[in-house]
C-alpha positions in Angstrom: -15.0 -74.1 -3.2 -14.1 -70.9 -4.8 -16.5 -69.7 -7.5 -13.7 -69.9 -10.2 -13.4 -73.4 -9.3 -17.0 -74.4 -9.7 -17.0 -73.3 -12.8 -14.0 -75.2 -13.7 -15.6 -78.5 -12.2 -18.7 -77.0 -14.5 -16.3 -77.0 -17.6 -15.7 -80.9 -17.0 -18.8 -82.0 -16.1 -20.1 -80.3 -19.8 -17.3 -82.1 -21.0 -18.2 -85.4 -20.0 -21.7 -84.7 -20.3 -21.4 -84.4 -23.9 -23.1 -80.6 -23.8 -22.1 -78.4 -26.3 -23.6 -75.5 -25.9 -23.0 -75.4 -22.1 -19.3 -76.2 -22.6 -19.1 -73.1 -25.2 -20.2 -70.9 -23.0 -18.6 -71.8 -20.1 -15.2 -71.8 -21.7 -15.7 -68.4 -22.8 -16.2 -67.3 -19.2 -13.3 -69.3 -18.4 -11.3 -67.8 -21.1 -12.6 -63.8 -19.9 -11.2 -64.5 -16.3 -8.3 -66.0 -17.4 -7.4 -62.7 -19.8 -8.1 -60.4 -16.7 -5.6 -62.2 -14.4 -3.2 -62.1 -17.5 -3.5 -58.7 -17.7 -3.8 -57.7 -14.1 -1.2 -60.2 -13.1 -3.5 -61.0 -10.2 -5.3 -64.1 -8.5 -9.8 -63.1 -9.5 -11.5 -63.7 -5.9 -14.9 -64.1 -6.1 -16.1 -60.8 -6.2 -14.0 -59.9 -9.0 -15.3 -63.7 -11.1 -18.9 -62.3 -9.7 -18.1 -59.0 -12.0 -17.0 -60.6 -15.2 -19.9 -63.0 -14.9 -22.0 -59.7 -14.7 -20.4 -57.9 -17.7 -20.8 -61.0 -19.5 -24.8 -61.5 -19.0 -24.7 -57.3 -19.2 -23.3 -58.0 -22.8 -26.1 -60.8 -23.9 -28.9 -58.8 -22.7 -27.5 -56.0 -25.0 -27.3 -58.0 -27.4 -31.0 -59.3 -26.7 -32.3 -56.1 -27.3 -30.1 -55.2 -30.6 -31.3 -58.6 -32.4 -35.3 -58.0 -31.4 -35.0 -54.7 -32.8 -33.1 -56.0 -35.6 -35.5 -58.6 -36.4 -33.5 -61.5 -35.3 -35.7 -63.7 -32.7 -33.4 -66.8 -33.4 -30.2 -64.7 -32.4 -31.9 -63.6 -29.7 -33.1 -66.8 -28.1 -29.5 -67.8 -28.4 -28.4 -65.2 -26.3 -30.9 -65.9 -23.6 -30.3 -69.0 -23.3 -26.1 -68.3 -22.8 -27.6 -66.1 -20.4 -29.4 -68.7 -18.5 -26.3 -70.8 -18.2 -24.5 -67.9 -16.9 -27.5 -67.0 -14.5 -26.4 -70.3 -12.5 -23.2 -68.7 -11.3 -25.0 -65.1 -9.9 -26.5 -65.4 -6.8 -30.1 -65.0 -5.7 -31.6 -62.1 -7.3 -33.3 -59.0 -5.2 -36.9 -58.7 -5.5 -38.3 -54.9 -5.5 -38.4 -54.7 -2.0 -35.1 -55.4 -0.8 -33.6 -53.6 -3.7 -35.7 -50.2 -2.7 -34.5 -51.1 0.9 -30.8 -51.2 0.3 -31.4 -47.8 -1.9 -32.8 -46.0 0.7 -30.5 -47.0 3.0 -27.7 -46.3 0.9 -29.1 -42.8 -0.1 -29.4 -42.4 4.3 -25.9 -43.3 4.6 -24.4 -40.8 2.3 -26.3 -38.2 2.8 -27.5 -38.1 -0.7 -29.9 -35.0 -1.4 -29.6 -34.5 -5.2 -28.7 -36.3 -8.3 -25.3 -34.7 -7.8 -24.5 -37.2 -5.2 -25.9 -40.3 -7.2 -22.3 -41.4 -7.6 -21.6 -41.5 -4.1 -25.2 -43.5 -3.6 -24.0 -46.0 -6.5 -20.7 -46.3 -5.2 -22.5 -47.5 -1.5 -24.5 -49.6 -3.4 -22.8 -51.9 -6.2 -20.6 -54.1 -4.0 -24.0 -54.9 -2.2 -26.0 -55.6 -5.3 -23.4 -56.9 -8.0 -24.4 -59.7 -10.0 -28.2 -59.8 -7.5 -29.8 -57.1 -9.9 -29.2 -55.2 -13.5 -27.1 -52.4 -12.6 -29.3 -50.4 -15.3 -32.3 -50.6 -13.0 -30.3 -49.7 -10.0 -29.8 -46.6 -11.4 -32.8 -46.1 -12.7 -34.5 -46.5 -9.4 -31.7 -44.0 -7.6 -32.4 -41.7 -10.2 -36.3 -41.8 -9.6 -35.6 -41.5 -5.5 -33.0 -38.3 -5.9 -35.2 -36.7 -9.1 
């Protein structure tokens, strides 16, 4: 079963389950996919579903952060947990050591030397680690390894 129709059988099981909250959110991923085939006039595979699941949780989490510092715990705890339904769709997230393996071995394989080549070390990297780890913290840690 193709990711976009897991969380179509997701949508009816929230449906029938009488969950509201999971229902809204999942509808709203539904509805983001279904605007980028509109607009691409293309079929999503699940790599491309895997990225707009991604930019979604990417978008809470920055939200997270603008509501703490605004003083808005409530807002904030919303998020998190629209996060955590979203969560269920990523796969398995990298722990620190395989994430510093496939960095090293990414920085090996284009003969990255400098922080001039980070784009070509990021560009090996994010079809590896999309939706398995915050693509802030990738770059983070390839910044720290070329710096």
């Amino acid at each position: 079963m193709s990711l976009k129709q897991e969380i179509n059988e997701q949508v009816k099981q929230a449906m029938k389950g009488g969950e509201k909250a999971r229902l809204k959110v999942l509808r709203m991923l539904t509805a983001a996919i279904k605007q980028k085939e509109i607009d691409e006039r293309i079929e999503l595979d699940d790599a491309e579903v895997l990225a707009i699941i991604d930019k979604q949780v990417k978008q809470r989490r920055e939200s997270i952060e603008q509501y703490t510092a605004g003083g808005r715990p409530e807002l904030a705890e919303a998020e998190q947990a629209e996060i955590d339904i979203l969560s269920d769709f990523l796969p398995e997230q990298l722990n620190e050591e395989e994430l510093e393996a496939l960095i090293v071995a990414a920085i090996a394989d284009s003969g990255a030397e400098s922080m001039a080549d980070m784009g070509k070390v990021m560009a090996q990297l994010k079809p590896k680690v999309q939706g398995r780890a915050d693509m802030k913290q990738v770059s983070a840690a390839v910044r720290s390894k070329l710096g």
